[in-house]
C-alpha positions, 0 to 999 in steps of 0.5 A: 905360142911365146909373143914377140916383144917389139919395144925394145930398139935394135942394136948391132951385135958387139964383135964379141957376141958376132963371133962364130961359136967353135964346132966344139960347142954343138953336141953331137948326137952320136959322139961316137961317130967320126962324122963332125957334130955340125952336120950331124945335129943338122941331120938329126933337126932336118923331120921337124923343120920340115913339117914345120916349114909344111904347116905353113902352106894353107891346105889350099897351097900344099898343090899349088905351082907356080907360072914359073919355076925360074929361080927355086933353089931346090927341085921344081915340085910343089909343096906335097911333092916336096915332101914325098921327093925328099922321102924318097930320095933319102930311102932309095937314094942316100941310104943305098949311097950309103950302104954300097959306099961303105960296103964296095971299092969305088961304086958307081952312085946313080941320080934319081929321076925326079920327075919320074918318080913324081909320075910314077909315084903320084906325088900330088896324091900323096897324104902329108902326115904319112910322107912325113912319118915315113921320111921321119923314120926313115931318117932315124935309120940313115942316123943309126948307119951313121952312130959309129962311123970311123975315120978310116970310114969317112975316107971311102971312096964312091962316084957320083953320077953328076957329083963325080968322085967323093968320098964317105964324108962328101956324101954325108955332106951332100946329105945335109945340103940336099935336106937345106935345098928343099927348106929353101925350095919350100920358103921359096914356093910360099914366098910365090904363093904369097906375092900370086894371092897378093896380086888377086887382091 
């Protein structure tokens, strides 16, 4: 593991080094599609940065809820849960979003019930390494639907229940935003694990 070094003192960035890099810079990993390389790339690093963000719950943690959930940025769901929604939600909810989207005029997209299929699926139960193998896969699929998408493509038209309508590229997008929720939901359950293990101390 690389070590920080620390003696160096801070200074702000120039406005040359402060600038946005143009959407240009980031490889796409499937310059073929229509879908822009930002989102794709997002899409592509999203398996590893969730195991990673899970290794950083003690196994003691992986169960652990808060007395509150008021102010979590994603779902209301433990860390173990967390992986088991995101899972799901990619099999049974975008990639069939996807499918009917680019296969049917105008579908109606249902939402999923979080909370029953936590019950019904016993996500506390669940074994980590298996939920992330499986949404690992699982994502190289969603990937692969999406390697040769077309312009023509991303300007399908689909409802979504709760979103409303949208288009092919909306959906994609709502995708990427999903994925960034539940790093934010994880970050924000072991910030109060953290402070709960600090008050006891």
């Amino acid at each position: 593991m690389p070590t920080i070094d620390n003696s160096r003192s801070w200074s702000a960035p120039s406005a040359s080094s402060a600038s946005i890099a143009p959407t240009s810079s980031v490889a796409s990993p499937f310059p073929a599609s229509a879908v822009d390389a930002v989102t794709l790339a997002a899409l592509a690093a999203f398996p590893a940065q969730l195991a990673a963000h899970f290794a950083l719950f003690p196994a003691e943690a992986r169960h652990w809820a808060p007395p509150s959930w008021d102010g979590v940025p994603s779902e209301p769901l433990t860390a173990i849960e967390q992986l088991c929604h995101v899972r799901d939600i990619e099999i049974d909810g975008y990639q069939q979003r996807i499918r009917r989207t680019l296969g049917e005029d105008d579908p109606l997209l249902p939402s999923l019930d979080t909370d029953a299929l936590a019950r019904e699926r016993r996500y506390g139960e669940d074994d980590p390494a298996a939920a992330l193998a499986a949404f690992a896969a699982a994502r190289r699929e969603t990937l692969a639907m999406l390697a040769e998408i077309t312009p023509e493509q991303l300007r399908r038209r689909a409802r979504f229940e709760g979103y409303g309508p949208l288009t092919f590229k909306s959906l994609i997008h709502y995708l990427c935003s999903h994925d960034q929720q539940h790093l934010a939901g994880l970050q924000w359950v072991l910030g109060q694990y953290d402070a709960a293990q600090g008050a006891v101390r």
